[in-house]
C-alpha positions in Angstrom: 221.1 143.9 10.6 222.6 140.4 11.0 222.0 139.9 7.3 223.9 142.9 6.3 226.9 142.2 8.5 227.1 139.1 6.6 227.3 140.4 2.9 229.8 143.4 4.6 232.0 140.2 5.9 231.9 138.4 2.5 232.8 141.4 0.5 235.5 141.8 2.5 236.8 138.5 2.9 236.2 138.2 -0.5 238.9 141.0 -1.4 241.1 139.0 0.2 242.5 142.6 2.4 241.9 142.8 6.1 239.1 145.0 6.9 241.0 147.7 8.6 243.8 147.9 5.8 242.1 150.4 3.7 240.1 152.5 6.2 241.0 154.4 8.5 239.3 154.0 12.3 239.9 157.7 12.9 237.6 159.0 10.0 234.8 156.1 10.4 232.7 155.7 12.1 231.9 154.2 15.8 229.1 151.8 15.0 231.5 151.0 11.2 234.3 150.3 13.8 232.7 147.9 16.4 231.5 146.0 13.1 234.2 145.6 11.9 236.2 144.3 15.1 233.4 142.5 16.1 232.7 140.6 12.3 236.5 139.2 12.9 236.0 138.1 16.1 232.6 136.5 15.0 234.6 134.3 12.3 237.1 132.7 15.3 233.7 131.9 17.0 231.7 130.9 14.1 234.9 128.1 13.6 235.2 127.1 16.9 231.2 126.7 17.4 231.3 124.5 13.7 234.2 122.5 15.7 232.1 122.1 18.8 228.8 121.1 17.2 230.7 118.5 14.8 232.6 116.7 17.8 229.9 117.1 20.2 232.8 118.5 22.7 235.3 121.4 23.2 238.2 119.5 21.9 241.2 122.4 23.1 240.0 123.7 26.8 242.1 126.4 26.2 240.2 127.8 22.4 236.8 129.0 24.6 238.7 132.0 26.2 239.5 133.6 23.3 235.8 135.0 22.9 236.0 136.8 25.9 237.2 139.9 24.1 233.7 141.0 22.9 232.1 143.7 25.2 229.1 145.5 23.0 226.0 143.3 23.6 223.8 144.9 20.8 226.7 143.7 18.3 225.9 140.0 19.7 222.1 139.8 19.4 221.9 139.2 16.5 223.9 135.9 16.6 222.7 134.8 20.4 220.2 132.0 19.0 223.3 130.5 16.5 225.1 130.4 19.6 223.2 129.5 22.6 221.0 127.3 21.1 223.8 124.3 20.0 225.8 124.6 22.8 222.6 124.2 25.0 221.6 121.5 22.7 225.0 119.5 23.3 224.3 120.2 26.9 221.2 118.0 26.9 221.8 115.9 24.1 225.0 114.2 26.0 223.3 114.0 29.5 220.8 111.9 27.8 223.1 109.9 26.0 226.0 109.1 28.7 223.6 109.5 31.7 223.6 111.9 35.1 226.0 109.5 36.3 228.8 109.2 33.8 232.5 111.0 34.7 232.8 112.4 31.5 229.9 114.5 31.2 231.2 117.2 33.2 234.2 117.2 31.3 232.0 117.8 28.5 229.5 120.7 30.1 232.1 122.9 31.8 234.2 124.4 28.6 230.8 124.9 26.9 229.2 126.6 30.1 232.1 128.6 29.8 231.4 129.9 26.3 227.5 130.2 27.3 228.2 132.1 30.7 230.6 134.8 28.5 227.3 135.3 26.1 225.0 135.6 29.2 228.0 138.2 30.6 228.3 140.4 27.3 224.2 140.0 26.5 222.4 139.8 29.8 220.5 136.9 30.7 217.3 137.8 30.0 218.3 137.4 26.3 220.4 134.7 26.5 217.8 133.1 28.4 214.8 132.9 25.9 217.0 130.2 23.5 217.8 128.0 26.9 215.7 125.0 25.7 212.4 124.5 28.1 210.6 121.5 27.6 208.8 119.8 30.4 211.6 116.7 30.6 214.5 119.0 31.1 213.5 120.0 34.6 214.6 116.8 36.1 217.7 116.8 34.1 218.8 120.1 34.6 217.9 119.6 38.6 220.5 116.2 38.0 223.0 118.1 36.3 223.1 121.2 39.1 223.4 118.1 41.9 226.4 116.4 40.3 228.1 120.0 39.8 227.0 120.8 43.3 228.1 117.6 44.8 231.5 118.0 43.2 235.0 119.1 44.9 236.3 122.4 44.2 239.4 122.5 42.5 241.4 125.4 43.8 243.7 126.7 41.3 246.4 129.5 41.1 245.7 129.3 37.3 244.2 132.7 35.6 241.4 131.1 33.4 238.7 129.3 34.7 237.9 125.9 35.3 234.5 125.9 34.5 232.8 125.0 37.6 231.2 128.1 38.7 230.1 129.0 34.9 228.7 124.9 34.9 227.1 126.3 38.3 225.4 129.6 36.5 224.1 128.1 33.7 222.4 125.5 35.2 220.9 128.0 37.6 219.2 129.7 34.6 218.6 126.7 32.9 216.4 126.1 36.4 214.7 129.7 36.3 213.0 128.9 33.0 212.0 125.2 33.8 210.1 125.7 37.2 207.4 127.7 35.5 206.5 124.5 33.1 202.7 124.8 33.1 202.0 121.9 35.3 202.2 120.9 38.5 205.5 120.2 39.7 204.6 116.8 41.5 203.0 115.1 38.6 206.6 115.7 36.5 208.2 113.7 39.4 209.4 110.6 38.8 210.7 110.0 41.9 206.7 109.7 43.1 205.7 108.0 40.0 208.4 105.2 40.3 207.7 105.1 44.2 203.7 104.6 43.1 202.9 106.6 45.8 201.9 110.6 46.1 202.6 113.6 47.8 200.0 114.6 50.8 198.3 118.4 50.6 201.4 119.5 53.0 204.0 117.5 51.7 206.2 119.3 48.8 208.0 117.4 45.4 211.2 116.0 46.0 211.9 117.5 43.4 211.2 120.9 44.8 212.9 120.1 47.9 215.9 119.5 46.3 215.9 123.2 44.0 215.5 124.8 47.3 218.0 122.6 49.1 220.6 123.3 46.0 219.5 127.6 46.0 219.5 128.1 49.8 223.4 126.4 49.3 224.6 129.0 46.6 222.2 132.0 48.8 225.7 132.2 51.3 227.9 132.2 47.6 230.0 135.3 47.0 229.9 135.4 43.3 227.6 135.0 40.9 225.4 132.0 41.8 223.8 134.1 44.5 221.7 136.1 42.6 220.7 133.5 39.8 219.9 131.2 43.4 217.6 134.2 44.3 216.1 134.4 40.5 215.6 130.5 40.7 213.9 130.7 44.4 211.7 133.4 43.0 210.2 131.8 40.3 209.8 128.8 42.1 208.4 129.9 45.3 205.4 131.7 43.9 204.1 129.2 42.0 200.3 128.7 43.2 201.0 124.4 43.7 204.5 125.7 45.9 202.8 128.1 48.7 204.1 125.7 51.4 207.0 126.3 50.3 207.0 130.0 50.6 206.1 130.2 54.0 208.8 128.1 55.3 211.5 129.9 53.2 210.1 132.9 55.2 210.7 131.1 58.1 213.8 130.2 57.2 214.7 133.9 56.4 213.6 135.1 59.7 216.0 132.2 61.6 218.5 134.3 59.8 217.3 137.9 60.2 217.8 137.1 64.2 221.3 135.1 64.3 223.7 136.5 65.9 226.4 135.4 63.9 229.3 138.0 62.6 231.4 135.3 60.1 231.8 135.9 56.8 229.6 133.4 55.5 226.5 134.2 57.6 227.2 137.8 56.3 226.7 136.4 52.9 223.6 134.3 53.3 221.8 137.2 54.5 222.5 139.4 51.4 221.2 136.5 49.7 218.3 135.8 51.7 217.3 139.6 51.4 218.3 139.3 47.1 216.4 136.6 47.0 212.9 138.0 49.0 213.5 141.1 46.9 213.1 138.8 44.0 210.3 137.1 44.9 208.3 140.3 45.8 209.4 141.4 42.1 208.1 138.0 40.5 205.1 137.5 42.7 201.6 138.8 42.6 200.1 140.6 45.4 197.6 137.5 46.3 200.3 135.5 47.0 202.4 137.9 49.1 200.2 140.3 50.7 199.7 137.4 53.6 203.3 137.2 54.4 204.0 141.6 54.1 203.7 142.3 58.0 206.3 139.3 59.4 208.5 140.3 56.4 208.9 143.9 57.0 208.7 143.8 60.7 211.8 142.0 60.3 213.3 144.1 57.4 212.7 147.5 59.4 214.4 146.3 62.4 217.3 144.9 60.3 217.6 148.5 58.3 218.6 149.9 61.9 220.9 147.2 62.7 224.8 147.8 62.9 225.1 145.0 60.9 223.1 147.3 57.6 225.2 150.1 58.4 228.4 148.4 57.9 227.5 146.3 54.7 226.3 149.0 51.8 225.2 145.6 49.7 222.8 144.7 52.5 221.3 148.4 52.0 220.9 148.1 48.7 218.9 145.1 49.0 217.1 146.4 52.0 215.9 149.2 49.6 214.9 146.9 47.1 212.8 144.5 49.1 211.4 147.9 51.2 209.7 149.3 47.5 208.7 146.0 46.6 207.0 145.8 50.1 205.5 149.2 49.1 203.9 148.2 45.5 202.3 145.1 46.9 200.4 147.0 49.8 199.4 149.4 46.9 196.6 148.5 44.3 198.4 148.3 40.2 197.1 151.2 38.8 198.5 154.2 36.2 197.2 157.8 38.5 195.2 160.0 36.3 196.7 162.9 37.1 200.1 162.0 36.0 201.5 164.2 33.2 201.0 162.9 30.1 202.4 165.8 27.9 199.0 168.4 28.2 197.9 170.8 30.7 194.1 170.8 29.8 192.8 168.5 32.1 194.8 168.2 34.5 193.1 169.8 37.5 190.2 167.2 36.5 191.8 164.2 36.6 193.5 165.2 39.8 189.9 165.3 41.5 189.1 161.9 40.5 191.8 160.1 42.3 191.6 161.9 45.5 190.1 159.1 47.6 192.6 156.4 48.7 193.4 154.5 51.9 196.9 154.4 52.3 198.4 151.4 54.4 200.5 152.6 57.3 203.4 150.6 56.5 203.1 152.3 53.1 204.3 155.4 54.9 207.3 153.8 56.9 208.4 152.3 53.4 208.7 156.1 51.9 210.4 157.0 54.8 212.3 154.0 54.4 213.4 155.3 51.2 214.0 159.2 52.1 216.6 158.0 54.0 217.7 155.6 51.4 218.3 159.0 49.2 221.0 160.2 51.5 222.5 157.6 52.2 226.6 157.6 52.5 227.7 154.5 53.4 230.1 153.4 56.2 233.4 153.6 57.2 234.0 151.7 60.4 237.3 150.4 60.0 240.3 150.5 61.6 242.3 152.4 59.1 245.8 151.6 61.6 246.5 148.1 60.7 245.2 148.9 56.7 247.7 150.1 53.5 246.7 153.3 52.1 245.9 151.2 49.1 243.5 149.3 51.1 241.8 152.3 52.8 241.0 153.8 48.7 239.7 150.5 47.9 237.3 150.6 50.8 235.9 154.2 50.2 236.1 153.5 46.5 233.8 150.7 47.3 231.9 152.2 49.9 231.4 155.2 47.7 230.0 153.0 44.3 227.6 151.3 46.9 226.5 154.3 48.7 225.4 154.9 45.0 223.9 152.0 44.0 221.4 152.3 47.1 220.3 156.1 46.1 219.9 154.8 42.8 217.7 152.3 44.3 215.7 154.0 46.3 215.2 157.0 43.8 213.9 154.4 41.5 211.4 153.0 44.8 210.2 157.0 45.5 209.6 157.0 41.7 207.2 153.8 41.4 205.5 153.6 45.1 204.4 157.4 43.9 203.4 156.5 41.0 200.3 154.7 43.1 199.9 157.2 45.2 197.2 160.1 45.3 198.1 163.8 43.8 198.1 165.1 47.2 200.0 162.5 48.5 202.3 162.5 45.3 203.2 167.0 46.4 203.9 165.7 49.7 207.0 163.3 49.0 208.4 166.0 46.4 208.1 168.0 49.2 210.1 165.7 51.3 212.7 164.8 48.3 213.0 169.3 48.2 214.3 169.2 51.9 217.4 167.1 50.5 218.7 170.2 49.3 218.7 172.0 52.3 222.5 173.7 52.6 223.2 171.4 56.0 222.7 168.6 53.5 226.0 166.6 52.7 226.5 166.1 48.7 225.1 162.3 49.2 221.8 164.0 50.1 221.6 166.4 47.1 223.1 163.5 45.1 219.8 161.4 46.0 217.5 164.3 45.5 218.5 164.8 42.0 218.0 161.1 41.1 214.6 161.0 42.5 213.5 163.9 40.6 214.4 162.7 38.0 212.8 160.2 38.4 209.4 161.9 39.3 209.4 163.5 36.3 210.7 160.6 33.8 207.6 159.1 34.7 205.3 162.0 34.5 204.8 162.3 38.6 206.4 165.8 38.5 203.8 168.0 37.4 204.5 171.7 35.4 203.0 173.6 38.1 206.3 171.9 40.7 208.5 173.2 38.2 209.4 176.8 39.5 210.3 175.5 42.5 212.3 172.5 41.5 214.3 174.1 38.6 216.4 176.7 41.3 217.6 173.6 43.0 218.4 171.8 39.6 220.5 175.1 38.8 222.3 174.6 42.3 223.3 170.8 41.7 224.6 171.9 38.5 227.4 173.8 40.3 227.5 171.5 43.6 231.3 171.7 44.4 232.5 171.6 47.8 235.9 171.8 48.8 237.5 169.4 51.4 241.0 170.0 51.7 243.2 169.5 49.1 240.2 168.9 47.0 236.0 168.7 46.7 233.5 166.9 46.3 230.4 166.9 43.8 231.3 165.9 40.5 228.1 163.2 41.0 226.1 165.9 41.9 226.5 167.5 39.1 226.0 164.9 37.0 223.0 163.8 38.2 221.5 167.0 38.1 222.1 166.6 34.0 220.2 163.9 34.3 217.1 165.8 36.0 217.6 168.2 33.2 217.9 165.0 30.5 214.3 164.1 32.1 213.4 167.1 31.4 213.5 167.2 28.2 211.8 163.9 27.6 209.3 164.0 29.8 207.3 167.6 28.9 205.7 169.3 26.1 207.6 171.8 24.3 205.0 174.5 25.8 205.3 174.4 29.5 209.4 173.9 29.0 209.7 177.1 27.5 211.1 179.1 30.1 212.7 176.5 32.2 214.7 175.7 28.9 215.3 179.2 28.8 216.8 179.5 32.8 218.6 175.6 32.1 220.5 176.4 29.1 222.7 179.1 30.2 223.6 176.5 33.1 223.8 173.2 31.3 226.5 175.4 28.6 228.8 176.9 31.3 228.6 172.9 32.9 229.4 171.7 29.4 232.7 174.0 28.6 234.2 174.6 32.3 233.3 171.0 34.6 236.5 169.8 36.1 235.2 166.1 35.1 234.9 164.8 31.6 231.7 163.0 32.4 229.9 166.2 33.9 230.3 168.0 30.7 229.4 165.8 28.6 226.4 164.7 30.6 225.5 168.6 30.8 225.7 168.4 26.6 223.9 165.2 26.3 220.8 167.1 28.4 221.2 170.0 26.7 221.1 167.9 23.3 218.0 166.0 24.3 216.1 169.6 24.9 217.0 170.7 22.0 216.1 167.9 20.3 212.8 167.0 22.0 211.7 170.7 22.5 211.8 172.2 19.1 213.3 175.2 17.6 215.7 176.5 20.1 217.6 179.5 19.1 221.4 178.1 17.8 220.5 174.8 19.1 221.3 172.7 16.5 224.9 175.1 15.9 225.6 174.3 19.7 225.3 170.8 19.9 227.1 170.6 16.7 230.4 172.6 18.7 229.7 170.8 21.8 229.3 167.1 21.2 231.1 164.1 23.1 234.4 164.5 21.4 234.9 167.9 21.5 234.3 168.0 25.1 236.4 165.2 26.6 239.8 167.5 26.4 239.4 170.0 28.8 241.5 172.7 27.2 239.8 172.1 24.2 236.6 172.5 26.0 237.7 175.9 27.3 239.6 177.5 24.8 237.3 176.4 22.0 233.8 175.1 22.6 233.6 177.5 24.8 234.9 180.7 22.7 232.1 179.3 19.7 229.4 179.2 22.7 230.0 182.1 23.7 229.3 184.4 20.6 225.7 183.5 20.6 223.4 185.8 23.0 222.8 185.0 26.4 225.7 183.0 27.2 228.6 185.3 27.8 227.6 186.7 31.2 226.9 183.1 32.1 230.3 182.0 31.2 232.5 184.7 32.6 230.3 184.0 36.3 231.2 180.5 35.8 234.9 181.4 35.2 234.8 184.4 38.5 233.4 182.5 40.7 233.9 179.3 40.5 237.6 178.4 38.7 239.6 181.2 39.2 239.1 179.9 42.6 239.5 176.7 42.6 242.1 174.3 44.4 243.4 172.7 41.1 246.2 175.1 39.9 245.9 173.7 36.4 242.5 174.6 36.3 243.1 177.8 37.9 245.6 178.4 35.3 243.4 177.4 32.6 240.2 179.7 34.0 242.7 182.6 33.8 243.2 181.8 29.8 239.6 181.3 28.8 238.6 184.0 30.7 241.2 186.3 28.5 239.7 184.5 25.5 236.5 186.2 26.1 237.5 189.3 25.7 237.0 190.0 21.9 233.5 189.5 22.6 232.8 192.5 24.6 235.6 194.0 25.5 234.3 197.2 27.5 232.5 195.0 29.5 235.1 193.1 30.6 237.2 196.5 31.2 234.7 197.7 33.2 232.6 195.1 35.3 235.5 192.0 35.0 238.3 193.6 35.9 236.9 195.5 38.6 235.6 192.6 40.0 238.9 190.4 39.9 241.5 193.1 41.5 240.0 192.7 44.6 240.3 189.2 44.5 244.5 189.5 44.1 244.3 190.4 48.0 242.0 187.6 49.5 243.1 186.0 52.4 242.8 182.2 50.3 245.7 181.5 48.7 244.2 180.0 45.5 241.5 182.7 45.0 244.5 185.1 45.4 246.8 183.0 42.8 243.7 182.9 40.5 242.9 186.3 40.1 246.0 187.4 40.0 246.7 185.4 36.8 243.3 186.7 35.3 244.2 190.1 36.3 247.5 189.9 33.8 245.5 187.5 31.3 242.6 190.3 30.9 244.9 193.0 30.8 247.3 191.4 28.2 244.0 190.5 26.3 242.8 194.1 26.1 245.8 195.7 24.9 245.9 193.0 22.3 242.4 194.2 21.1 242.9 197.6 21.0 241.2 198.9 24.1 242.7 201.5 26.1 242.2 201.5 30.4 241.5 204.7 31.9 245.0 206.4 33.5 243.1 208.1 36.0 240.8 205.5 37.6 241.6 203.2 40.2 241.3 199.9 39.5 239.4 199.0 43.2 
């Protein structure tokens, strides 16, 4: 790829015309486009990394934020290593030549931490990470570099581009993660015990350690990002067979903070990153080393999911949920159950009776309740909305409403791996639980939750055919959660994670036992697809429907229906309605559907526009059938022109002059002598 992006670039350059002077972006493609853009931003940085690796330094400060434009990671992989790889090598190269103590080597690191931390923010740093370098003699000069940064004053500035201290901070961090699991013990790579001549006892830890904690424990309290790369350092570390000690008192030291009483700021902080930070160690750690320390850990986890404190702070949830699966997969034994569905029927109801027998630890069961109630969870509002802007109070639910999020995401991903251990017995049980989210008294985060779970049950094969009749009638519900509130409603995440249960779907079963749920689905995901309100529901509902038809086989008018209703088409709504909907709707099966939809759902609904709009594609049917629409349509909507709700009664009224307009337009003649209703 990188190769081919290369002779591209030259023949271009070579014309001597800009790239995007002869083609036109409209009528390429999306994949030509970005490598395009991207190959002309890759020639600024190509010059200013020659610059950097000739002088050793970033000679203008002010040249390193012009990379910042480029946003499609997959697009920069293929240039990480000519990237990371110098820069990191100037990194260590002048440490070693001017020394830890030496003014002028920070001047040097922070505009090149600030190019490095821009390729871990695009990339990841799991990829950026692997061309960090990682020999055995950096660990001590990495730790000295991360002290001097640390030990130096902030420089608060109005100014918007950065300084570099905080990227100088990051890097370093996970320059640290990869260097504490060098293949040795950490004590005999001290030289602060070599140079003393002495040793370390059997409970005494490496300065050296000491001081990484010291350093992560600081940035633990941080708000940005040097929290969680603390917690990714601390995890590495602190599972290291020769650093046990160590573990236990960071537990300790965790559990001082679990039970202060403190309200500031800062305290609030430290313990999101003390609970980041276990939830990385349980993710890093095997069960040997951890299943000693389980019960202190989650006594004090469960009491602190209770707390006031956990309600107010949806980040502290979130990591709550994450350290609570965690705590689940390490009381369970690491195995794949046999009776997961792996894309046949056959043999299923053997496998199922060879993994009947298993001892489940009680705390297992309080972390899956744990995590049922992580599933509906809403978040918190306890403010006092008197002395707050209005801007301020749609920030706060804006915020509280993309956490509340995050933590059902979490926890559906925790019901789908601690069940994923768990017997098929036990397995029907928590779908059974994860079912009683729908229940109508259940508020839309509940139903929002349910749907991610299941999907994730059956992504991962723990949602087995014979469940599917009575999951697939609540899919069909979520599909068309809206409820009003007001002067508007609430679902649109509903709906689209019910598309993503139906996405799941289609990946996850064999063309044979998705037959007829593809069949009830369809209908569904279509009338989703043309009429959503939101631009993301309908083209989620086509992206599921796309990957059934894809995955399933020959569907029929599949492929003509995904053809009509792909991304583009659907992101204008009156496009969507007037057009993709009209070429869906000539193919069997999907009319009825449609006109339903339309009836019952946007004629009455409380945006007038949409209203509005229901009324016209609901005339634009009509050419498809028009008796039926003279008989059953109409007779249904006349009634609606008296209902006590003023927008049901705008709605239909509109559709009552839209259907009548549209069936004198085709010819069709309405009965003198019948009434109408």
């Amino acid at each position: 790829m990188a190769a081919r992006e290369e002779e591209t670039w030259k023949k271009e350059e070579g014309t001597g015309i800009a790239p995007n002077d002869d083609d036109d972006d409209e009528h390429d493609s999306k994949e030509r486009v970005l490598q395009r853009y991207f190959l002309q931003e890759w020639k600024l940085v190509k010059s200013l990394l020659d610059e950097i690796v000739s002088t050793g330094r970033v000679s203008d400060p002010s040249a390193v934020h012009k990379i910042h434009g480029q946003e499609q990671g997959q697009l920069l992989e293929p240039y990480l290593e000519s990237l990371v790889s110098p820069l990191m090598f100037i990194i260590r190269s002048k440490t070693i030549e001017l020394g830890i103590d030496s003014d002028e080597i920070l001047q040097i690191i922070k505009p090149i931490s600030i190019i490095i931390y821009s390729l871990v923010t695009v990339s990841g740093y799991k990829a950026a990470i692997k061309f960090f370098p990682h020999q055995v003699s950096d660990l001590e000069l990495a730790v000295s570099l991360l002290e001097k940064c640390h030990n130096t004053a902030s420089v608060t500035s109005l100014r918007q581009e950065s300084t570099g201290e905080m990227e100088a901070k990051c890097v370093m961090l996970l320059w640290l993660s990869i260097l504490v699991l060098v293949p040795f013990d950490i004590s005999s790579v001290d030289t602060s015990i070599v140079n003393s001549g002495g040793g370390t006892g059997e409970d005494e830890l490496a300065p050296l350690v000491l001081r990484i904690i010291g350093f992560s424990k600081d940035y633990l309290s941080n708000a940005g990002p040097m929290r969680t790369m603390a917690g990714l350092v601390l995890s590495k570390l602190l599972t290291r067979p020769d650093v046990l000690k160590a573990l236990s008192s960071f537990i300790e030291w965790t559990r001082e903070l679990f039970s202060s009483t403190a309200d500031d700021v800062a305290s609030h902080f430290q313990l999101i990153g003390a609970m980041e930070a276990l939830a990385a160690i349980f993710k890093a750690g095997s069960r040997k080393v951890l299943v000693d320390a389980i019960p202190t850990i989650w006594n004090d986890a469960s009491v602190l999911i209770k707390s006031a404190l956990a309600s107010r702070s949806p980040l502290l949830r979130k990591y709550l949920v994450k350290l609570t699966q965690r705590i689940g997969l390490t009381c369970l034994p690491h195995r794949l159950p046999t009776w997961r569905y792996v894309g046949r029927t056959i043999s299923l109801e053997e496998n199922i009776s060879l993994n009947e027998d298993m001892d489940v630890p009680e705390i297992v069961e309080e972390v899956i309740e744990v995590l049922l109630s992580g599933l509906k969870d809403t978040g918190s509002l306890k403010f006092c909305y008197l002395y707050l802007s209005i801007y301020l109070v749609l920030f706060i639910i804006h915020q509280n409403v993309i956490f509340g999020t995050l933590v059902r995401w979490s926890a559906a991903k925790g019901i789908g791996r601690v069940t994923s251990r768990l017997t098929s017995g036990l397995s029907e049980e928590v779908l059974s639980s994860v079912l009683e989210l729908f229940a109508p008294g259940e508020g839309d985060g509940s139903w929002h939750g349910g749907c991610l779970a299941l999907a994730e049950l059956a992504r991962r094969g723990l949602l087995l055919p014979s469940s599917l009749p009575k999951v697939v009638p609540v899919v069909i519900k979520a599909l068309h959660y809206d409820v009003r509130r007001g002067p508007h409603s609430v679902g649109s995440h509903v709906r689209d994670a019910a598309a993503y249960v139906c996405w799941a779907f289609g990946r996850a079963y064999h063309h044979t036992d998705m037959i007829y749920v593809l069949e009830q689905l369809a209908p569904h995901l279509l009338s989703v697809a043309c009429y959503d309100r939101e631009v993301n529901c309908r083209r989620a509902a086509a992206a599921a429907f796309q990957e059934n038809v894809g995955r399933q086989g020959n569907y029929p008018h599949g492929i003509d229906i995904v053809n009509t209703a792909d991304y583009f088409s659907l992101s204008s709504r009156t496009n969507s309605y007037l057009h993709v909907a009209i070429c869906i709707a000539q193919y069997e099966g999907y009319l009825h559907p449609f006109v339903d939809e339309l009836l019952h759902s946007k004629i009455c609904h409380w945006d007038k526009s949409l209203r509005e709009l229901a009324a016209e594609a609901l005339s634009a049917l009509v050419r498809n059938d028009a008796a039926y629409f003279a008989d059953y349509v109409l007779e249904k909507l006349i009634p609606f022109t008296l209902s006590s709700d003023l927008c049901t009664r705008h709605g239909a009224t509109l559709a009552a002059g839209e259907l009548v307009l549209a069936l004198h337009q085709c010819g069709y003649d309405l009965p003198s002598g019948r009434p109408l209703y």
